[in-house]
N, C-alpha and C positions, 0 to 999 in steps of 0.2 A: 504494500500500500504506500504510496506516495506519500510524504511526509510535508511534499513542499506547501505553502499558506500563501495567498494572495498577498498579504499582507508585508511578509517577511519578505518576500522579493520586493516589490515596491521602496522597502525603509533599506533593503539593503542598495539597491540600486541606487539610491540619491545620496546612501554616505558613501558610495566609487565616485558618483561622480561630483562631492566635496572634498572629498579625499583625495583623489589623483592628483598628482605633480602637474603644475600646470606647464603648458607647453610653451619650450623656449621662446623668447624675443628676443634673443641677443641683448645688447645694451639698450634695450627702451622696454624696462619690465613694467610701464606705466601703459604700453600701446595695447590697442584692442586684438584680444584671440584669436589667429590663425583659423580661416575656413575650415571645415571639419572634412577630413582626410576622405568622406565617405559621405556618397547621398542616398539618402531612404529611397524606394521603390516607392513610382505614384500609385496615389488611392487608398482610401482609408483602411480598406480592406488587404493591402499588400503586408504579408508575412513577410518580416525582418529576420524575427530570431526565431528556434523552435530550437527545445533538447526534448527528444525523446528516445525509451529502453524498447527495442528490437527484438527478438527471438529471445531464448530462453526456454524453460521447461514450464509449461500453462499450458490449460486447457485451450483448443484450437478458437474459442470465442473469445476466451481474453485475449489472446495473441491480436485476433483482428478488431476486437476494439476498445485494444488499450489506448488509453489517450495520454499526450504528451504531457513531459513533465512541465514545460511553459513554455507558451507560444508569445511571442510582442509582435505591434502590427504596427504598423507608420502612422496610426492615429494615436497612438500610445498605450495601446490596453493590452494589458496583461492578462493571461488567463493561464486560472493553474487549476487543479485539483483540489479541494482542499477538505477536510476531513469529516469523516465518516462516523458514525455510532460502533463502537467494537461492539456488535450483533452479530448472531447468525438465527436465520441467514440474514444476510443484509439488505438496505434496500436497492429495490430497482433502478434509480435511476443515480447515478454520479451525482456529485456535491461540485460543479464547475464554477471560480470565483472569478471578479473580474477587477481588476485594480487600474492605474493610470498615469502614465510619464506624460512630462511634455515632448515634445521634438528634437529639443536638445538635450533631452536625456538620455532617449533613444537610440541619436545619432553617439553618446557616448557608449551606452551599450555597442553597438555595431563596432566601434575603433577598439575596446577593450576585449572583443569576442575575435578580433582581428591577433590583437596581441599575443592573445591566448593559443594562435597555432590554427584557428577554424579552419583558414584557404592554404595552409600546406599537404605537399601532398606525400610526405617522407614516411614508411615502413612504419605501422605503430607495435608493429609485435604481433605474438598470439600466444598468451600466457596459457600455461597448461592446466583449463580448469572447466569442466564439464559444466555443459546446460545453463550457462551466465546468458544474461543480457550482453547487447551491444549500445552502448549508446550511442544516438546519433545527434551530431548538430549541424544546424541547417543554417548557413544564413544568407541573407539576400538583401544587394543592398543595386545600388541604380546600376551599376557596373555587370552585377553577373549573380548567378549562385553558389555554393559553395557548401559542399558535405564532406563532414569529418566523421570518419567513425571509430570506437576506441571496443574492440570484442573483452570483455570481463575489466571494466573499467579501474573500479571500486576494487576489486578483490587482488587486483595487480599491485595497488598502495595503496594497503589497509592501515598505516597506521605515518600520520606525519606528512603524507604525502611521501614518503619516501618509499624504495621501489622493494616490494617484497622479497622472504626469503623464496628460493627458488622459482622467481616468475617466468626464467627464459625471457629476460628484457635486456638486451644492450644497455649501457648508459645516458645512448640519446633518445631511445624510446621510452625510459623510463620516464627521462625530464620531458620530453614531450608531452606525456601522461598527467604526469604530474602538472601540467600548466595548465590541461583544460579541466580537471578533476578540480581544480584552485579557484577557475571561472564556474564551475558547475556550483562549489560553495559558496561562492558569493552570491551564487540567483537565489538560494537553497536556502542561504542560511537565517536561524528563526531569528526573529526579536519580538523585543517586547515592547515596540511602538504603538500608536495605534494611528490607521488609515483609511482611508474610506474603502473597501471593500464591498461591492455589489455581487449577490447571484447573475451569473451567467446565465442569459437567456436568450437561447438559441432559433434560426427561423426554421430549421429543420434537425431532423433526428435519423440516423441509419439506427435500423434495428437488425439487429444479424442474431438466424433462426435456428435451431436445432431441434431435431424431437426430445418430446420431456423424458426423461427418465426420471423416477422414482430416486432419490437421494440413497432412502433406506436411513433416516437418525428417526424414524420413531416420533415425526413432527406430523401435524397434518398443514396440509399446501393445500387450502382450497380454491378449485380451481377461477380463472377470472375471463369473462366475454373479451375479445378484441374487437378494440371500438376505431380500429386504421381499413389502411388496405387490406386485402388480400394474401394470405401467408398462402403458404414459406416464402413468397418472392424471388427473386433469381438470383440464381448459383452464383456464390463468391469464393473464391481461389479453384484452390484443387480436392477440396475435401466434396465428395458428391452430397453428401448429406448437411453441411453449412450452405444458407442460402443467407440473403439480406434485399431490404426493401428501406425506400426513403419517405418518408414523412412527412410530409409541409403542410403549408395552406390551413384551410378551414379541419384538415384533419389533426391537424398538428396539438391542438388545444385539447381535445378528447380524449387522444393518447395518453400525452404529460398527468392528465388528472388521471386517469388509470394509474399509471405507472407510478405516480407518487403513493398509492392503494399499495401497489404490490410488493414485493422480495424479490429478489435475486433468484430463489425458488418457485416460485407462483409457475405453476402452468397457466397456458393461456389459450385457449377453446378457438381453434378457428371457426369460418360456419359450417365446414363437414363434422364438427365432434372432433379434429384430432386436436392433441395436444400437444402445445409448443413451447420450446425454453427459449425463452430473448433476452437477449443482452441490448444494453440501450445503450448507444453513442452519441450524445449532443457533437454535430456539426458545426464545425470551428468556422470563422472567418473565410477563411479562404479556400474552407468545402463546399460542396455540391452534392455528394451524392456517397454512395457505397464504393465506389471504384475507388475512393481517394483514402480507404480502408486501408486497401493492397498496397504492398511497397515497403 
């Protein structure tokens, strides 16, 4: 479960960018700042940053609708995850928060996620450690795209940022590691400010389908009408049995009230009688649809 808080990115992101050395002027340390190295992507909806964990060992549903660890968009919002009831089961639908930079915070974000190693493209290793995530960072700025990816992040330097006993890391993939594992704690790390913080409220939802099985803990799961389209919907990756379907419009509000109703367990009655297991994904910014699942 994601630890990261709306919130805590936001307080930590404003004291980087208090904090950072300000950029040389030679001898006129009184002249105004240097243009910013880097220009946002037009449109409010344009993805800057995104860190999200890839693969791993999870059920084929979380896999496809895990959502990132935090996404920033050129209009400055923040979206992350953010916490849950320790229940079981839990509920149905994500806890998505929504926090807010200016423009020039953002654009400091973008030069510090720069710093941090995002657009190189040098050997990161492949520490010998089964069924780990990958994390990935994405970022996008007027110039181009730019993905880094780091296979068993975390687990390569667990302590200090320094590079583990036995990881199989050179010395320059370690420091590599260790630079973006450094910017990952800064988006990451908690405090105890306080910010404005909004529920994320999405214009649509992928729901990605499985047949229900029976748990077997001895709970009862009463089952619940679906008030969307039409299930299972169409086939998503390679699993013949995961399907997925998108959500909007005038359907979209029916759903969400179901699903704030249901669990994580809840079966869900199409209108032949069968019964379905959904996973709910709120559709980020710069989604559309189920395909943007994949990848």
């Amino acid at each position: 479960m994601s630890s990261v808080r709306g919130v805590a990115v936001l307080l930590a992101l404003l004291t980087l960018a208090a904090c950072a050395d300000p950029p040389s002027t030679g001898s006129r340390p009184s002249s105004p700042a240097p243009s910013p190295r880097v220009e946002l992507p037009a449109g409010p909806d344009a993805l800057v940053l995104r860190v999200q964990h890839v693969g791993g060992f999870t059920t084929p549903d979380m896999l496809a609708a895990r959502l990132p660890v935090v996404s920033v968009y050129a209009d400055g919002r923040v979206i992350t995850d953010g916490p849950v009831p320790a229940i079981y089961p839990g509920p149905a639908l994500p806890n998505l928060q929504v926090t807010r930079l200016d423009p020039a915070e953002v654009r400091t974000l973008a030069e510090q996620a720069l710093e941090a190693g995002i657009r190189e493209t040098a050997d990161l290793g492949t520490p010998p450690v089964a069924d780990a995530t990958t994390t990935r960072f994405t970022l996008v700025t007027a110039d181009g795209r730019y993905v880094r990816e780091a296979y068993a992040l975390r687990e390569s330097l667990p302590r200090d940022l320094g590079p583990a006993p036995d990881a199989g890391l050179t010395e320059e993939q370690a420091a590599a590691r260790a630079e973006l594992a450094a910017f990952l704690d800064e988006l990451t790390v908690p405090s105890t400010g306080t910010a404005p913080v909004e529920p994320y409220r999405p214009d649509a939802l992928a729901v990605v389908v499985s047949p229900w099985i029976d748990p077997g803990d001895g709970l009862e799961h009463p089952a619940q009408p679906w008030p969307g389209p039409p299930l299972p919907g169409e086939p998503l990756g390679a699993l013949p049995e995961q399907t997925c379907l998108t959500v909007g419009g005038d359907q979209l509000a029916p759903v969400l009230d179901a699903a704030r109703q249901a669990t994580s367990a809840t079966p869900w009655l199409g209108a032949d009688g069968a019964r379905w297991s959904l996973t709910f994904r709120p559709l980020l910014p710069d989604e559309s649809g189920c395909a943007d699942l994949v990848g």
